[in-house]
N, CA, C and O atoms as a Tinker XYZ file with bonds, in Angstrom:
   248  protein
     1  N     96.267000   96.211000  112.811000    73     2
     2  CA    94.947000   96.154000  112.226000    64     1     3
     3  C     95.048000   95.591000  110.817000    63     2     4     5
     4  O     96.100000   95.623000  110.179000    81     3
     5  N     93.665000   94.962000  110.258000    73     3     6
     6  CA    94.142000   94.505000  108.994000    64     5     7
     7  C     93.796000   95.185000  107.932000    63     6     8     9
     8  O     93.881000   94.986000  106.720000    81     7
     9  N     93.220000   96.374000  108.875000    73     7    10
    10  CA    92.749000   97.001000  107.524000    64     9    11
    11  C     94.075000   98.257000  106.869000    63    10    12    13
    12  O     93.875000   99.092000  105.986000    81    11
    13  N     95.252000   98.049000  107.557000    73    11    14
    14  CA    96.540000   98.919000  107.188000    64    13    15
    15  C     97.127000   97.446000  106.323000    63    14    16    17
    16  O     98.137000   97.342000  105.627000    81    15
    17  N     96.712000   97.027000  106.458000    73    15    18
    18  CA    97.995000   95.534000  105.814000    64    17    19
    19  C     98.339000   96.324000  103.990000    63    18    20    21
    20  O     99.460000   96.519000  103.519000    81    19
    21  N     97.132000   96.603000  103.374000    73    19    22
    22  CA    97.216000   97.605000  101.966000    64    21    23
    23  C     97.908000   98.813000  102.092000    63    22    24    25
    24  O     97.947000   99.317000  100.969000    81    23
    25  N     98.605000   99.692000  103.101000    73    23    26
    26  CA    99.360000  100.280000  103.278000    64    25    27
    27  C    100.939000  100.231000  103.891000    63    26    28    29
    28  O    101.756000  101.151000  103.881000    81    27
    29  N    101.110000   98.803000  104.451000    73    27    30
    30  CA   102.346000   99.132000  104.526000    64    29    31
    31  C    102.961000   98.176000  103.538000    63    30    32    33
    32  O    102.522000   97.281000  102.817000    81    31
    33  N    104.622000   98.916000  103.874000    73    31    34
    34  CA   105.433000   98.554000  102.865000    64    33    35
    35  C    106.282000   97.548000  103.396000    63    34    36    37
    36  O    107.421000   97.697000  103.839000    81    35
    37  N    105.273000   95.984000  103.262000    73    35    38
    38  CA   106.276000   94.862000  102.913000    64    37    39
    39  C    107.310000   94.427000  102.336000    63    38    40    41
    40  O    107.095000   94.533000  101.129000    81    39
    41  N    108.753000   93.806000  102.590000    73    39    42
    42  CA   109.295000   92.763000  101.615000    64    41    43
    43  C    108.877000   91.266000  101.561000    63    42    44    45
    44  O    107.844000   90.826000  102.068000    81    43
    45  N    109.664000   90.648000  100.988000    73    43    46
    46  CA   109.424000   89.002000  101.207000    64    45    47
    47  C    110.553000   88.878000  102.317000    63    46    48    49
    48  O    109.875000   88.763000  103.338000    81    47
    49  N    111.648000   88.844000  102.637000    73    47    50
    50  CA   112.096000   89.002000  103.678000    64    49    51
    51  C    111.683000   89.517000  104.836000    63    50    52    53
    52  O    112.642000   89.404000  105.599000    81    51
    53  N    110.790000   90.020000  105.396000    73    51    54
    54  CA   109.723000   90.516000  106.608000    64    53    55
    55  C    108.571000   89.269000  106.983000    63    54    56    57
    56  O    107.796000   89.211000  107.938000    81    55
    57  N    108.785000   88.268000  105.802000    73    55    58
    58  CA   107.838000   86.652000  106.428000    64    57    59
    59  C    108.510000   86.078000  106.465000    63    58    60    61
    60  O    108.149000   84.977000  106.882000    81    59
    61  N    110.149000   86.199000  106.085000    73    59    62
    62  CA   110.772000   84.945000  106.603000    64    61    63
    63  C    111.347000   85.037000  107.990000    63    62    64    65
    64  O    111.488000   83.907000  108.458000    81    63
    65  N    111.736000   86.010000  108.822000    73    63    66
    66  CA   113.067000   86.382000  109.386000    64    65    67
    67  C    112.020000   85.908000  110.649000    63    66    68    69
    68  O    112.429000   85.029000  111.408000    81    67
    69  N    110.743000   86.463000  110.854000    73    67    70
    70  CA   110.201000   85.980000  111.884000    64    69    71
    71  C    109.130000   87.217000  112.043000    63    70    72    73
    72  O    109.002000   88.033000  111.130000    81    71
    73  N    108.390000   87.304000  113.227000    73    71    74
    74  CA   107.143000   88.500000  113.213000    64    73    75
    75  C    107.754000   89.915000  113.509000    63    74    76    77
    76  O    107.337000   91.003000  113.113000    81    75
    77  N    108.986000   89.607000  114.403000    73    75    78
    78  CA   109.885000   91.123000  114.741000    64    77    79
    79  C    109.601000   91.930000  113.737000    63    78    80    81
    80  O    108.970000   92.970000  113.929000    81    79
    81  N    110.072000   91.519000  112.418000    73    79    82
    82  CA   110.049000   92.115000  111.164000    64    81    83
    83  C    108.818000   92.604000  110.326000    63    82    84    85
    84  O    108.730000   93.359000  109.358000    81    83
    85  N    107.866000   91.869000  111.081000    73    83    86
    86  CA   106.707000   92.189000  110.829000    64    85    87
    87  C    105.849000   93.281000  111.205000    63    86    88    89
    88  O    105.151000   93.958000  110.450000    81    87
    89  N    105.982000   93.385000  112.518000    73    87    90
    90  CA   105.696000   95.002000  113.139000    64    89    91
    91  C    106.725000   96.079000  113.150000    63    90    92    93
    92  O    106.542000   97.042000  113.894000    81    91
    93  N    107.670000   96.022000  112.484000    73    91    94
    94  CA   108.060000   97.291000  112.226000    64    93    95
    95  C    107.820000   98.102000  111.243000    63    94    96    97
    96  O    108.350000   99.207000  111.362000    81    95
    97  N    106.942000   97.851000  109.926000    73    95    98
    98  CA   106.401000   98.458000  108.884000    64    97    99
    99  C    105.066000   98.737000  109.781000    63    98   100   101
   100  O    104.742000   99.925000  109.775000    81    99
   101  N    104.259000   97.910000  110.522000    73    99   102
   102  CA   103.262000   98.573000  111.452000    64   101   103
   103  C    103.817000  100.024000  112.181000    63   102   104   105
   104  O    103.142000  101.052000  112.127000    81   103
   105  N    104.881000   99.968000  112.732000    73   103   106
   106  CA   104.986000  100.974000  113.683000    64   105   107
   107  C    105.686000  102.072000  112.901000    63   106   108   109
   108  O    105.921000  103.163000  113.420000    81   107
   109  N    105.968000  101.822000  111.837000    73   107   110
   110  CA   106.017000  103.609000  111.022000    64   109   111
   111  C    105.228000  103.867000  110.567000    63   110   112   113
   112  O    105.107000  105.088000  110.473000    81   111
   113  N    103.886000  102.865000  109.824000    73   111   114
   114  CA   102.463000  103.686000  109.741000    64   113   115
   115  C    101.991000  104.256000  110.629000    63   114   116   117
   116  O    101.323000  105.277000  110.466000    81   115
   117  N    102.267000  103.646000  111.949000    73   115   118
   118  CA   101.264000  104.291000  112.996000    64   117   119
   119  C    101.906000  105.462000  113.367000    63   118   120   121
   120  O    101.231000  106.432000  113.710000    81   119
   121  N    103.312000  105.514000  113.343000    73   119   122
   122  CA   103.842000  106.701000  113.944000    64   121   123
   123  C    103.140000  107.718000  112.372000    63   122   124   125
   124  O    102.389000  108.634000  112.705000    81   123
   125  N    103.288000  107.616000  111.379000    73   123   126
   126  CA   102.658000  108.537000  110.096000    64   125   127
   127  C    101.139000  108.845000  110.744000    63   126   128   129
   128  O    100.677000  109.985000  110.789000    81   127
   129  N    100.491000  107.759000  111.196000    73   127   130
   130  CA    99.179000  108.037000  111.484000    64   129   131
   131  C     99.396000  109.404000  112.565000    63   130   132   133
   132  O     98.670000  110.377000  112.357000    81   131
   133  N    100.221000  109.457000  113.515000    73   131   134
   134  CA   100.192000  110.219000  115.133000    64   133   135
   135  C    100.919000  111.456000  113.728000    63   134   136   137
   136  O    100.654000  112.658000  113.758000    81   135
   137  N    101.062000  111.354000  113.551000    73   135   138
   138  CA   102.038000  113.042000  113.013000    64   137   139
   139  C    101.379000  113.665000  111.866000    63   138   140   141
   140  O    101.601000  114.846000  111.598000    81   139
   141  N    100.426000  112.802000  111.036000    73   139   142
   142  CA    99.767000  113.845000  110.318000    64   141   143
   143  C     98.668000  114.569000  110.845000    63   142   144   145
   144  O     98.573000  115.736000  110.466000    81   143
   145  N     97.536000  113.992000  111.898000    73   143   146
   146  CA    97.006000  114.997000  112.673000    64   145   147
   147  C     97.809000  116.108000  113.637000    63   146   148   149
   148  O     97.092000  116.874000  114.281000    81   147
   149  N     99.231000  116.228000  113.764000    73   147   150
   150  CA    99.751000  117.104000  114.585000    64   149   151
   151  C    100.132000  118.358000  113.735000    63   150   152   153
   152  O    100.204000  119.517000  114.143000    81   151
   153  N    100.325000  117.971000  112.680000    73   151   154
   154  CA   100.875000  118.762000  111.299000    64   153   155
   155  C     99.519000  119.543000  111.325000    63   154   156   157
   156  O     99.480000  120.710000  111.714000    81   155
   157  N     98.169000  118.720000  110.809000    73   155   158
   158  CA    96.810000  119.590000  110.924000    64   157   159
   159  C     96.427000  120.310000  111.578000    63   158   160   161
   160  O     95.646000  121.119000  111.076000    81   159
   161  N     96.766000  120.448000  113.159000    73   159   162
   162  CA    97.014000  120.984000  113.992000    64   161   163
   163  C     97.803000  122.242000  113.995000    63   162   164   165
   164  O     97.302000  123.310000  114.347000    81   163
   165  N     98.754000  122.150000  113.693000    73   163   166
   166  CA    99.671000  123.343000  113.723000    64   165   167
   167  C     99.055000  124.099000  112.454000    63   166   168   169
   168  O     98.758000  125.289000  112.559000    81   167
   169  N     98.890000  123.497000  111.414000    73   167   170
   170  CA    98.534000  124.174000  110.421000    64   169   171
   171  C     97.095000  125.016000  110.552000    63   170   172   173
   172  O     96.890000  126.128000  110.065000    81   171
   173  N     96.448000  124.470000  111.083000    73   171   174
   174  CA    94.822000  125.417000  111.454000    64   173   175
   175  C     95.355000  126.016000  113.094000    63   174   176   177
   176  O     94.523000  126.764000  113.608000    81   175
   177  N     96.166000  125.853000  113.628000    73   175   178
   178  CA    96.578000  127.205000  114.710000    64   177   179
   179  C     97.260000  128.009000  113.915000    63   178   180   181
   180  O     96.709000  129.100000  113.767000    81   179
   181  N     98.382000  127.854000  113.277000    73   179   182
   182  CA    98.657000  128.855000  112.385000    64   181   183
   183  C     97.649000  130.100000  111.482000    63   182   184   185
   184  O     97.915000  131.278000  111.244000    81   183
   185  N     96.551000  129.362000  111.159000    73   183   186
   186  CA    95.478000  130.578000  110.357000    64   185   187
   187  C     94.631000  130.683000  111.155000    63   186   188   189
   188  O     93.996000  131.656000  110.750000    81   187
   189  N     93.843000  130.091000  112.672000    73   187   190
   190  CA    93.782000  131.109000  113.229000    64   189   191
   191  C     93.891000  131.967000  113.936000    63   190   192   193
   192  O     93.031000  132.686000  114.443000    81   191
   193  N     95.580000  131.960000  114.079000    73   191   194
   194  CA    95.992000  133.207000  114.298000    64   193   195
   195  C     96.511000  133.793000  113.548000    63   194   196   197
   196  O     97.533000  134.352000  113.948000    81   195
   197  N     96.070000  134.018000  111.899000    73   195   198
   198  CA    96.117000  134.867000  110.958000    64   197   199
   199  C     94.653000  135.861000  110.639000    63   198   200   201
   200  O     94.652000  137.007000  110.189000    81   199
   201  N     93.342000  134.945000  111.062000    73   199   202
   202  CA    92.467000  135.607000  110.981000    64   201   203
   203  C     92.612000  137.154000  111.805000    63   202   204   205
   204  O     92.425000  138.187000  111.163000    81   203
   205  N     92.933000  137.193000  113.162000    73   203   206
   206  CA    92.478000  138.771000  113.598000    64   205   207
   207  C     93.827000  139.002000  113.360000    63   206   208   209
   208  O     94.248000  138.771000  114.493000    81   207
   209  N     95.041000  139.358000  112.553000    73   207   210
   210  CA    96.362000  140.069000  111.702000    64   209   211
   211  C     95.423000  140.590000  110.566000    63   210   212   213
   212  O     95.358000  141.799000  110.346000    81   211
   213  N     94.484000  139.427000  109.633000    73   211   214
   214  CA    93.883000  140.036000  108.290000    64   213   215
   215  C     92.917000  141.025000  108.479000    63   214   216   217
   216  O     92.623000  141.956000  107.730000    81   215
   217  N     92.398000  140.679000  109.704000    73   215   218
   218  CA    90.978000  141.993000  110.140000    64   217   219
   219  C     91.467000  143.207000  110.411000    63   218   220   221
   220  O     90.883000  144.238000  110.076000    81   219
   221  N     92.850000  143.173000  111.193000    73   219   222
   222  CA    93.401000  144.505000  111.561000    64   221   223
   223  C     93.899000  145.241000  110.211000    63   222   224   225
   224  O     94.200000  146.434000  110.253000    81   223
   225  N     93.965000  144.624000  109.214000    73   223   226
   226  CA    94.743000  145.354000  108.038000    64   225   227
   227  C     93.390000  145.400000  107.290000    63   226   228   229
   228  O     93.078000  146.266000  106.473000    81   227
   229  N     92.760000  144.534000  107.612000    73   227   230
   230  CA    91.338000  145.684000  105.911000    64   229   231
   231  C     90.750000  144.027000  105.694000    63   230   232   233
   232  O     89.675000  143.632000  106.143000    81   231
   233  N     91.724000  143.185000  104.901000    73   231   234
   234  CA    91.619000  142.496000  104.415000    64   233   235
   235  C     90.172000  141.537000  104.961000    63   234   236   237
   236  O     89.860000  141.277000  106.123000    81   235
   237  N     89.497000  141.164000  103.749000    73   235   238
   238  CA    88.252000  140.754000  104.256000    64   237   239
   239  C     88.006000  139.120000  104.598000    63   238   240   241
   240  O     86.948000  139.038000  103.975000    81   239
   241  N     88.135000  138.247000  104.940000    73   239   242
   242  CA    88.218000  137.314000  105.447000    64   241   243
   243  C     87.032000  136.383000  105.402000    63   242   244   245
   244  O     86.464000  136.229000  106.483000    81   243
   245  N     86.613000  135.820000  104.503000    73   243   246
   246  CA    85.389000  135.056000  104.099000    64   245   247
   247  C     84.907000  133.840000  104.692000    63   246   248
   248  O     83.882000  133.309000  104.264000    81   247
């Protein structure tokens, strides 16, 4: 896409060698793209299954 071209991390060597070189700074953004929603994921299953632990102890939960 061209709208990642401002995010990845080019050299000048990645336009000479040929396009190979060119999609491989594509395909570690995209793999960054697939793994920070999985991270978000784990991280909001993680709290809520902290919410009913905080209810059983008192703690008030807003």
């Amino acid at each position: 896409s061209a709208v990642l071209i401002e995010d990845v991390p080019f050299k000048e060597k990645d336009f000479t060698n040929g396009p190979q070189n060119i999609y491989k700074p594509y395909e570690q953004v995209s793999y960054n793209c697939f793994i920070a929603p999985g991270l978000y994921l784990l991280r909001g299953g993680f709290s809520f299954c902290q919410v009913p632990l905080n209810k059983r102890k008192g703690i008030r939960v807003s």
